[in-house]
Each structure stands twice: as C-alpha cells, then as structure tokens.
DRENBAMAR-283622 format. One record per residue (C-alpha): residue in one letter; x, y, z. Coordinates in steps of 0.1 Angstrom, whole numbers, padded with zeros to 4 digits, always signed. Layout:
! DRENBAMAR-283622
AXYZ;...
This chain:
! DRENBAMAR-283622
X+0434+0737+0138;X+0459+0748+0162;X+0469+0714+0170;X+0477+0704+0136;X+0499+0734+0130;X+0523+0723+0162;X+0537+0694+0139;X+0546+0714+0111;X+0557+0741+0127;X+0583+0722+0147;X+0593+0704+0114;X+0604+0735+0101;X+0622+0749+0131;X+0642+0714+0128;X+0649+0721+0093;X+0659+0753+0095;X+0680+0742+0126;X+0694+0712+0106;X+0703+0738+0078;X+0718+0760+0104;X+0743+0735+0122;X+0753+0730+0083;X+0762+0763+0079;X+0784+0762+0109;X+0799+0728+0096;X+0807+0740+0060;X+0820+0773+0075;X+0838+0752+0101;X+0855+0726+0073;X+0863+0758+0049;X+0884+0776+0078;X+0901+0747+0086;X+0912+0742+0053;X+0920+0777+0040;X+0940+0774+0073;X+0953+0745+0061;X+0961+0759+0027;X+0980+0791+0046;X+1000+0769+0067;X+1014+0744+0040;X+1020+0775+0018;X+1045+0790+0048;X+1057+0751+0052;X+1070+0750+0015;X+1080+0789+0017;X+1106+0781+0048;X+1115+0745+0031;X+1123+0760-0001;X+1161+0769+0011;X+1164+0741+0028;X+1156+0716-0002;X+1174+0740-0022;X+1206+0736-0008;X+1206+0702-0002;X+1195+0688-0043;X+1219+0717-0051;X+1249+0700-0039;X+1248+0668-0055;X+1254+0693-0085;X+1289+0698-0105;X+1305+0729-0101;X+1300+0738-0138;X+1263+0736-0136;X+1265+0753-0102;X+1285+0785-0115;X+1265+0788-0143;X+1234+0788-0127;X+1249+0807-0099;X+1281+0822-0107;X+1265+0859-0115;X+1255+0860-0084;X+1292+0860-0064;X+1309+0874-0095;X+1334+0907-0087;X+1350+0930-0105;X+1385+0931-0113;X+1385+0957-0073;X+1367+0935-0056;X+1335+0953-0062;X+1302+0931-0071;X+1288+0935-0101;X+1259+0944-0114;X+1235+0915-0120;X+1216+0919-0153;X+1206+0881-0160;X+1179+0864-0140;X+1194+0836-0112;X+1182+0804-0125;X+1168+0785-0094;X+1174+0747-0099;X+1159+0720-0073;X+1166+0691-0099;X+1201+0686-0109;X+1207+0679-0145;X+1234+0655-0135;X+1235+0639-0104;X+1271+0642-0091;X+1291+0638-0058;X+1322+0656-0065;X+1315+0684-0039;X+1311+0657-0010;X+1344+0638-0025;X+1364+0669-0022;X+1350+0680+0008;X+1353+0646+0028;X+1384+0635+0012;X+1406+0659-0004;X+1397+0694+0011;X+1405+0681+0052;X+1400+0721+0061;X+1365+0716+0062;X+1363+0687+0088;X+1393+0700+0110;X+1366+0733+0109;X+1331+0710+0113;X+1352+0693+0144;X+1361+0726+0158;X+1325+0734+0159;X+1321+0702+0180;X+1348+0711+0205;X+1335+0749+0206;X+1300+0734+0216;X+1303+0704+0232;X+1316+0721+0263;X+1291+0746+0262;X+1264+0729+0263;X+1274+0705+0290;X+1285+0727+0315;X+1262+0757+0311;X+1237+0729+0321;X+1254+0724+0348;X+1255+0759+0362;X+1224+0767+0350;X+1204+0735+0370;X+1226+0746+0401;X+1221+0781+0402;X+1181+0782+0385;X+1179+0756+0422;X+1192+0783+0444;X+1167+0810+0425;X+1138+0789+0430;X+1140+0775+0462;X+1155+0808+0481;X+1137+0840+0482;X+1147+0874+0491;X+1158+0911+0480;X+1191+0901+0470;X+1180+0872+0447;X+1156+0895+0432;X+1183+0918+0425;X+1205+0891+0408;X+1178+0878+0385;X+1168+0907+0376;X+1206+0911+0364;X+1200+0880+0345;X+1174+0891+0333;X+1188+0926+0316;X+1220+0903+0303;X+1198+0879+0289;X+1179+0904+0273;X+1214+0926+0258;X+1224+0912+0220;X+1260+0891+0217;X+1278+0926+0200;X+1267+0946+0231;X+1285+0923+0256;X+1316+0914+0230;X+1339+0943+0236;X+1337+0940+0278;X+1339+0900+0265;X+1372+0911+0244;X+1386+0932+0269;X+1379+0904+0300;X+1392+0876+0279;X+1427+0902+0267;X+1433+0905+0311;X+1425+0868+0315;X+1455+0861+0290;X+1426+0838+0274;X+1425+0857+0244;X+1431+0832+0210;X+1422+0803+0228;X+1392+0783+0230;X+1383+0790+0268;X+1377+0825+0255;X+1350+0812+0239;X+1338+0786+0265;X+1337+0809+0296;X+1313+0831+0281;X+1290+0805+0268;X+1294+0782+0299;X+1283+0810+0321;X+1250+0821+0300;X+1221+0833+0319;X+1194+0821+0291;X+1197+0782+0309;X+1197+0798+0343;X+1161+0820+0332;X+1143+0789+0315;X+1156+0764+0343;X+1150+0790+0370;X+1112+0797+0358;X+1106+0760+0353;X+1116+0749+0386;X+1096+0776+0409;X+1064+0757+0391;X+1074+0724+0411;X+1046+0722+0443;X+1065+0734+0472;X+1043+0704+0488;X+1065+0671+0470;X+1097+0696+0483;X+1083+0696+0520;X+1073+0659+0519;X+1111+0648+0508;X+1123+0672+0535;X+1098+0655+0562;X+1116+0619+0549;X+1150+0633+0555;X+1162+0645+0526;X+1189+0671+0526;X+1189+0698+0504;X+1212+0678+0476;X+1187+0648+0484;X+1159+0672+0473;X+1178+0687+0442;X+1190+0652+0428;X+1157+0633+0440;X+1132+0656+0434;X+1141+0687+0412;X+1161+0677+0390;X+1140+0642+0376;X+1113+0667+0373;X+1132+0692+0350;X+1143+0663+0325;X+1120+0681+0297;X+1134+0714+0308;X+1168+0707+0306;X+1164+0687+0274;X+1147+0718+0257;X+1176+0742+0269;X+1201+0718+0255;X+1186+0718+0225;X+1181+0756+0222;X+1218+0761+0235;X+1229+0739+0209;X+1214+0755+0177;X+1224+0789+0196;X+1263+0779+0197;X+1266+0759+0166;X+1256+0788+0141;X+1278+0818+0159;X+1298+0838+0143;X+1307+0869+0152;X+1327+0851+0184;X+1354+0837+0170;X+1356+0859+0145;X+1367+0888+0173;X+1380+0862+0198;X+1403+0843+0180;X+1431+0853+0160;X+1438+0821+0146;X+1417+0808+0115;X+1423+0772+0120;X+1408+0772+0150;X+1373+0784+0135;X+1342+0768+0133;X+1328+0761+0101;X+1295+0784+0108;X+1325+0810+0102;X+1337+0798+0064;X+1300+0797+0057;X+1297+0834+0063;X+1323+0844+0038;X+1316+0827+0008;X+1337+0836-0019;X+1332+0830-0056;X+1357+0799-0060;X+1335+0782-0032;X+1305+0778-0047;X+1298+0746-0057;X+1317+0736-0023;X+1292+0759+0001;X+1265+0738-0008;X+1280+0704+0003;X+1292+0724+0033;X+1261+0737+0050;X+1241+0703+0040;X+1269+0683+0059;X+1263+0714+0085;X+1228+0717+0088;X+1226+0672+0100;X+1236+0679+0134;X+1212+0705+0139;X+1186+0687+0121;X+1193+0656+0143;X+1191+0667+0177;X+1160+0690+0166;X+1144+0657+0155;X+1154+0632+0183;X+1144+0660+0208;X+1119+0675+0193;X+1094+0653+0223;X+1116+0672+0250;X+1112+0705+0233;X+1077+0704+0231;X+1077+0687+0266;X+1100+0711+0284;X+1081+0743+0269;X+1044+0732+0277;X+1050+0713+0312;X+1034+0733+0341;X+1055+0717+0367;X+1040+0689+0393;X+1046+0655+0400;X+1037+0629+0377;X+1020+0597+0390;
C-alpha cells in the first residue's frame, strides 16, 4: 500500500513545486514591471521641461505671452505680481512658427556673439585642464609619500568647497593678477580644477603596477610609460571627465557674472538667467539652440561615460 502512495505523493510535491516556482515567476514579472512603470513615470517627469521648451519655441510670441505672460508680468516698481490665473501648459503649438529662431539666428546677432563666447569660455577649459589633470593625476598615482598625501588631500577639500566659497579669494587673485575683465580670469581657474586631477588620479592607481614594471623592464622611461601605457589606458577616463567638465563649464553662471565687467563678453548660460518679460518667446529658441551642444557630446559620449565610470583599470587583451 505503501508503494503505491510513493507515486502520488511525489506528484503532488511536483505540483505544488511547479505552483511554487510560479509564484516566484509572477511575483518576479510584476516587480519588474511596476519597476518598469516607476521608472518611465520619472523618465517622462524629467522629460517634461525638456520637451516643453523645445515644442514651445516653434510658438509665436503672442501665443507664448498669453499662455505665459502672467507668469514674468511686473508691476509698474518692478515688483511681480500676484498670479491669480492658472499657467496654461502647452506641448502642441496651435500654430507652428519659426519667428523666434529667425530673429534669433538672423536679426538678433547678440545671442550668437553670446552662444560663441560660451565656446571660447569652454573650449580652453576643457582642453587644458585635461592636460594638467592627466599630468598631475600621473605623478599622484605612480609616487607615493607623506607629502602627496598632503596635496591630495588638498584636492580633495577644494574639490569638495562650492564655486561661491572659492569666488571672492578667485576675485581678489584675479584683481592682483591684473586679469580681472578678461577671459583668462575665467580660464585659470577652470584650467587648474582639481575635479579632473581626483577622477584621473583614482582611475589611474587601478592600472596593475605589473604592465608598469614590464614597460619599465623593456626600457621605457617614465614619459614612455605615461604616453605608452597610462595614458591609452585612461581613454574612457579622460573621455568621461571631458564630458563632465563640459556640462560643468557650459551652464556657469555666477563666474562671469562677478569676473567680468563687460556684458558682451558673457556667455549665454548668463542671459538665460535673467529672463525678462520682453524675452519670452525668445528664451525658448535660446536654451533649445543651448541645450544641442550639451545634448550632443552627452549622446556621442555617452559609451565613454559609462566606460570611464565602470572600468576597474587593467590591461585589455
């Protein structure tokens, strides 16, 4: 009797484990796609003001200030106004129309000659805090000793301060440099960084000391190691601080808004702080045409980002 049990005893333990596994399956698929769910909910949330701007400025300024307008409207001091009417959010244009980018591109040159100055604020920046930054993250990681401790640890601390802490000693270095109101006043400060030097410096101490001793064995000098070795090795690294360096530098602000006198010399992240109520319709052409470089080198380097940020160091076969 007992013998004929056994069958039908383990057909039930593989039913109920059949229902178990499921369980765990349906349970499985519905937290993937409430997570799912959550994540394209935040997608669209952060999306919103980008797709807002960007269908918003192929609208005229009349449907723009009266969808808008309440929003910038002052009294006859200055003061803002009290906004008793709902803001009508538009993502769809009533009438397609590209008189923001005409007078932008064409007949308004202020905002180019401000989009270039961005460029040539930038540029520089970028390329040559690289370049200190690969040099000096080489010395960090391939020399130890109290006194480097000491200076990264310095790097460390200004890395860690906010721009406004560091822009009155910036102000009053610049005013004895006789720099002040000129671009280098701007460059020096970003060339000589310490966020490239940190992310360069912890990136190269992963590479094997072992592919450093072999090149050194082969006759390699120490500029043989750095060009041959390090720095081919750091490619993703270096990418993914360019790219962070240039979204850091392209959207400041408060800079040359204390560093330089002279408004023409401004970058257009600066007009796009101080939008005033005659600029409406324009701002939104503005920070589209803005917002492409950004979006471009994010999306061509987006691979070297990724690459640069989860790369343990090592030698690649």
């Amino acid at each position: 009797m007992s013998k004929r049990m056994k069958p039908q005893s383990l057909d039930r333990d593989r039913s109920r484990l059949k229902k178990a596994a499921k369980r765990r399956r349906a349970w499985s698929n519905a937290k993937i796609a409430v997570g799912t769910l959550v994540a394209a909910f935040f997608a669209i949330l952060f999306l919103m003001p980008i797709v807002l701007t960007i269908t918003n400025s192929f609208m005229s300024s009349s449907e723009i200030s009266s969808n808008y307008g309440m929003v910038f409207a002052t009294t006859s001091s200055g003061g803002k106004v009290y906004i008793a009417e709902k803001v009508n959010l538009k993502f769809i244009p009533d009438m397609v129309s590209f008189s923001q980018y005409i007078t932008v591109l064409f007949k308004s040159p202020e905002y180019l000659l401000k989009f270039w100055n961005s460029v040539i604020l930038v540029g520089p920046i970028v390329i040559f805090q690289l370049t200190v930054a690969t040099l000096a993250s080489y010395g960090f990681a391939r020399y130890r000793g109290r006194l480097r401790e000491i200076i990264f640890f310095l790097y460390i601390i200004l890395m860690l301060m906010p721009y406004q802490v560091t822009l009155v000693p910036n102000y009053l270095v610049s005013d004895w440099l006789n720099i002040l109101d000129t671009r280098w006043a701007i460059w020096l400060p970003g060339i000589f960084s310490p966020f490239a030097v940190f992310l360069l410096t912890k990136f190269m101490r992963r590479i094997p000391i072992s592919g450093i001793e072999a090149a050194q064995i082969d006759g390699a000098g120490e500029w043989q190691v750095f060009t041959k070795v390090c720095f081919p090795l750091c490619k993703g690294a270096i990418a993914s601080a360019a790219i962070l360096v240039f979204i850091d530098y392209w959207n400041m602000v408060e800079q040359p808004l204390i560093l330089l006198s002279d408004s023409e010399m401004h970058p257009l992240s600066e007009f796009l702080s101080k939008i005033n109520s005659g600029e409406i319709g324009l701002a939104f052409a503005v920070a589209t045409i803005y917002m492409i470089p950004g979006l471009l080198v994010f999306l061509y380097g987006e691979e070297y980002l990724v690459d640069g940020i989860t790369y343990q160091g090592g030698i690649k076969g």
